[in-house]
C-alpha positions in Angstrom: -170.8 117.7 -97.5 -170.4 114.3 -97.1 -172.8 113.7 -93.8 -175.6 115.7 -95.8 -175.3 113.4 -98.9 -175.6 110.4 -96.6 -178.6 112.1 -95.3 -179.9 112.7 -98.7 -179.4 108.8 -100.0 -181.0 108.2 -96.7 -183.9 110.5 -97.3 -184.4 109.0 -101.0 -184.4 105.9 -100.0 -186.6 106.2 -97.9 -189.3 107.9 -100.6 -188.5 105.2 -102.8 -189.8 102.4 -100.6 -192.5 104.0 -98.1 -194.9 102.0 -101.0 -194.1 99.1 -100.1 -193.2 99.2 -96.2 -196.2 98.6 -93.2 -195.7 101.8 -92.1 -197.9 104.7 -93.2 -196.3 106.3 -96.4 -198.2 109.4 -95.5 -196.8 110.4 -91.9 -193.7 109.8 -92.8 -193.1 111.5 -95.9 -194.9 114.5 -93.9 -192.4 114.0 -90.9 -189.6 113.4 -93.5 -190.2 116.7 -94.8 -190.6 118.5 -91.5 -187.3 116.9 -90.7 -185.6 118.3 -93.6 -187.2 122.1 -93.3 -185.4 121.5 -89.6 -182.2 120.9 -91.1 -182.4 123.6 -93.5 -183.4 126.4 -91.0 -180.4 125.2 -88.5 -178.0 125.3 -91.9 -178.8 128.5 -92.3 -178.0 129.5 -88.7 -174.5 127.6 -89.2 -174.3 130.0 -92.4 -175.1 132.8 -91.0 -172.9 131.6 -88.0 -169.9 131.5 -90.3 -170.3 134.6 -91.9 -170.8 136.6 -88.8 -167.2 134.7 -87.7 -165.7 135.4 -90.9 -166.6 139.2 -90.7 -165.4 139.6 -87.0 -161.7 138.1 -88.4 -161.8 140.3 -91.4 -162.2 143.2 -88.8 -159.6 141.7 -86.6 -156.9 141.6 -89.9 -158.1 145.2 -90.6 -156.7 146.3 -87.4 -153.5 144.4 -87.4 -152.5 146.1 -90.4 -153.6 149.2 -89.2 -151.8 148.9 -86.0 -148.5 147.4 -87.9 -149.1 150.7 -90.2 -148.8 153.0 -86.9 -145.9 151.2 -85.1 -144.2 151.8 -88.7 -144.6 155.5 -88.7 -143.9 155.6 -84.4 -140.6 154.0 -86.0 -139.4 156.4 -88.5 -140.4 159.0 -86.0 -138.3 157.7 -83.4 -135.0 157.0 -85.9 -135.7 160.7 -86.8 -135.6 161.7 -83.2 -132.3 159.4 -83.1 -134.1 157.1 -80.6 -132.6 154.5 -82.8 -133.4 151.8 -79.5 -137.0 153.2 -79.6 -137.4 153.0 -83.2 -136.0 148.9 -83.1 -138.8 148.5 -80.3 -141.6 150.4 -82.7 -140.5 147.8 -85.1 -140.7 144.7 -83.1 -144.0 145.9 -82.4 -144.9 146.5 -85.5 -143.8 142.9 -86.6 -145.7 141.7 -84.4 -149.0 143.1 -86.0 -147.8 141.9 -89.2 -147.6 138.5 -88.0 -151.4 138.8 -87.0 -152.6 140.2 -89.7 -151.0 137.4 -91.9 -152.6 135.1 -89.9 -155.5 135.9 -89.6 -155.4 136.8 -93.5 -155.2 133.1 -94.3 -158.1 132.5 -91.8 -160.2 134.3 -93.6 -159.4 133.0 -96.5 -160.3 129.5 -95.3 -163.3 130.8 -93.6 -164.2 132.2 -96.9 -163.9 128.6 -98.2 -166.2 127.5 -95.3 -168.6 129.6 -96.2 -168.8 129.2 -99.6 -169.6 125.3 -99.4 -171.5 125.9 -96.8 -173.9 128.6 -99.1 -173.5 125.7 -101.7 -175.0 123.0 -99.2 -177.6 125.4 -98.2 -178.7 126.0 -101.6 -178.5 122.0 -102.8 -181.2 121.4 -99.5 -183.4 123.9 -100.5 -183.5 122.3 -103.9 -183.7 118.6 -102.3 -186.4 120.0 -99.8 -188.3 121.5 -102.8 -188.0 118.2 -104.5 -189.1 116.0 -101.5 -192.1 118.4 -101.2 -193.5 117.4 -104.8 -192.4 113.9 -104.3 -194.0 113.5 -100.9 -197.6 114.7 -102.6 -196.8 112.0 -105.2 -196.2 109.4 -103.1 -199.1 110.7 -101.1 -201.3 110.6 -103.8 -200.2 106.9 -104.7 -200.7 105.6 -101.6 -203.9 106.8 -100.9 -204.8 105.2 -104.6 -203.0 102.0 -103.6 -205.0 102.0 -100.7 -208.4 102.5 -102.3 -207.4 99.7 -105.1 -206.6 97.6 -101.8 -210.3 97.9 -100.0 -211.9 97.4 -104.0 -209.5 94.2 -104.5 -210.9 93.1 -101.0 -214.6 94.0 -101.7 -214.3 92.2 -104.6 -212.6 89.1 -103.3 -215.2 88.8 -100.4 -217.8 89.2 -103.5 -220.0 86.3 -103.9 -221.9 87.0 -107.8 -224.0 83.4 -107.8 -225.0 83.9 -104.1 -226.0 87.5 -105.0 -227.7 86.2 -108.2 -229.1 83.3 -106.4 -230.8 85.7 -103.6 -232.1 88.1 -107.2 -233.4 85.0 -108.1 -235.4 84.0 -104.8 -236.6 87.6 -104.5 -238.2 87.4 -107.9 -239.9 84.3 -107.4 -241.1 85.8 -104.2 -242.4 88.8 -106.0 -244.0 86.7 -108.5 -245.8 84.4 -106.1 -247.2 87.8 -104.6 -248.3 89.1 -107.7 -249.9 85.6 -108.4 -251.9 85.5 -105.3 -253.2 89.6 -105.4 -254.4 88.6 -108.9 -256.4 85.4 -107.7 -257.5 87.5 -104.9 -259.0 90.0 -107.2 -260.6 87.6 -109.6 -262.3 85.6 -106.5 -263.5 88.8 -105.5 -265.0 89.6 -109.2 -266.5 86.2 -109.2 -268.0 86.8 -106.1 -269.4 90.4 -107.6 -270.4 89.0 -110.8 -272.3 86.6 -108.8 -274.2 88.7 -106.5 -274.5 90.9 -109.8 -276.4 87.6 -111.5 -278.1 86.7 -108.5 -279.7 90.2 -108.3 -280.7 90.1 -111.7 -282.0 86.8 -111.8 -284.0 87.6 -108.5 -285.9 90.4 -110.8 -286.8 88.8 -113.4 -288.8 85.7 -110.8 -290.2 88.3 -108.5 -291.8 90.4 -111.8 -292.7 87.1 -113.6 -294.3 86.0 -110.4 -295.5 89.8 -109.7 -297.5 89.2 -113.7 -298.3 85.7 -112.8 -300.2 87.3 -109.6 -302.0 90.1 -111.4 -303.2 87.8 -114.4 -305.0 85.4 -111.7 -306.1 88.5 -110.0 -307.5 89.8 -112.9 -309.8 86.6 -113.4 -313.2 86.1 -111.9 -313.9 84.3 -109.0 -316.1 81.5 -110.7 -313.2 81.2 -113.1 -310.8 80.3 -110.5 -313.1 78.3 -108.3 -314.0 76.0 -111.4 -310.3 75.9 -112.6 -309.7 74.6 -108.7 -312.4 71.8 -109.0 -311.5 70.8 -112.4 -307.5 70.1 -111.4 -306.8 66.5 -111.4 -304.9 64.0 -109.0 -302.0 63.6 -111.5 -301.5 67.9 -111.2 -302.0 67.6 -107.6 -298.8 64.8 -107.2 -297.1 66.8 -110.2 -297.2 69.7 -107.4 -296.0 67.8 -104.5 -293.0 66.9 -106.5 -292.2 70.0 -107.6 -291.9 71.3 -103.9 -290.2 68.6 -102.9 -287.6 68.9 -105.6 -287.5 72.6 -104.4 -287.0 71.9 -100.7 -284.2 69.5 -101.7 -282.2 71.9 -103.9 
């Protein structure tokens, strides 16, 4: 009894500070309880072991007495013969199997004891083993939480927020100064249609005025034109040169 409570305080102290040792909690709390399913199962044998011993010397009293019964009744048989030297001889034997039998009576009865504490020891691991099971998927369960809390409290630590901010930050202005340039691209490019647009237009409305100013000279007679040409004047003449001019400049 005493070596198993050692073992026990041993045991518990050991679940009560896996948490905190560099070891890892969760092999051995599994070997812990492998190691204490081991220990039950040879307890039992040692039981079993016991009892099987106890029954053989239970058998072995049972006989004594029966053979001390018989060397009785040989006895009697023998003073009734007169064989009064056979019948002291019966009775020496006979004392003889008493003696055994009283012996072996008393170790049976601290076999019994045996037995009994051992049952008792047997039933106490089974309850400790039961115990240590539900314990060991605690303690399990905490340490794989303790470990999780560990590798947060580490992510966090190595967590930078204003160079995480600051990088936000640069990728916003980035996103901004592309968004800036697509919509100058796009208005450059609807100048450039607008003008093409306006330059189109205008292009019509010269090549029809010129188109009417073509027909209405057309239309007039020859003598018309040939006396317009001879009336011009010099200033109209220079007022033409400069006009081209201005045009071949611009």
């Amino acid at each position: 009894m005493g070596l198993l409570d050692r073992i026990w305080r041993v045991i518990r102290a050991n679940l009560n500070s896996l948490i905190s040792q560099a070891e890892d909690p969760e092999k051995i709390l599994e070997q812990t309880v492998i190691d204490m399913q081991e220990d039950l199962i040879r307890l039992r044998q040692a039981v079993a072991q016991a009892i099987a011993t106890q029954k053989r010397t239970e058998r072995q009293q049972a006989q004594a007495e029966a053979q001390s019964r018989e060397w009785y009744q040989r006895a009697r048989l023998a003073l009734q013969k007169g064989e009064e030297v056979l019948a002291r001889e019966a009775l020496t034997r006979r004392k003889t199997y008493q003696d055994t039998a009283e012996a072996l009576k008393g170790q049976i009865e601290q076999q019994a004891g045996i037995v009994a504490q051992m049952k008792k020891n047997m039933i106490m691991l089974e309850s400790k083993l039961a115990e240590a099971k539900t314990k060991k998927d605690l303690y399990i369960a905490r340490a794989r939480s303790a470990k999780a809390s560990e590798r947060l409290n580490e992510m966090i630590g190595k967590y930078n927020p204003e160079g995480a901010l600051a990088a936000f930050e640069r990728m916003e202005q980035k996103v901004l100064d592309l968004e800036a340039r697509s919509e100058a691209i796009a208005e450059l490019n609807a100048d450039k249609l607008e003008e093409r647009f306006a330059q189109i237009e205008s292009g019509g409305d010269i090549d029809s005025e010129l188109a009417a100013m073509k027909a209405e000279l057309i239309g007039k007679p020859a003598h018309e034109l040939a006396s317009g040409e001879s009336a011009r004047s010099l200033p109209e003449a220079d007022d033409l040169a400069r006009l081209r001019s201005q045009l071949e400049e611009s």
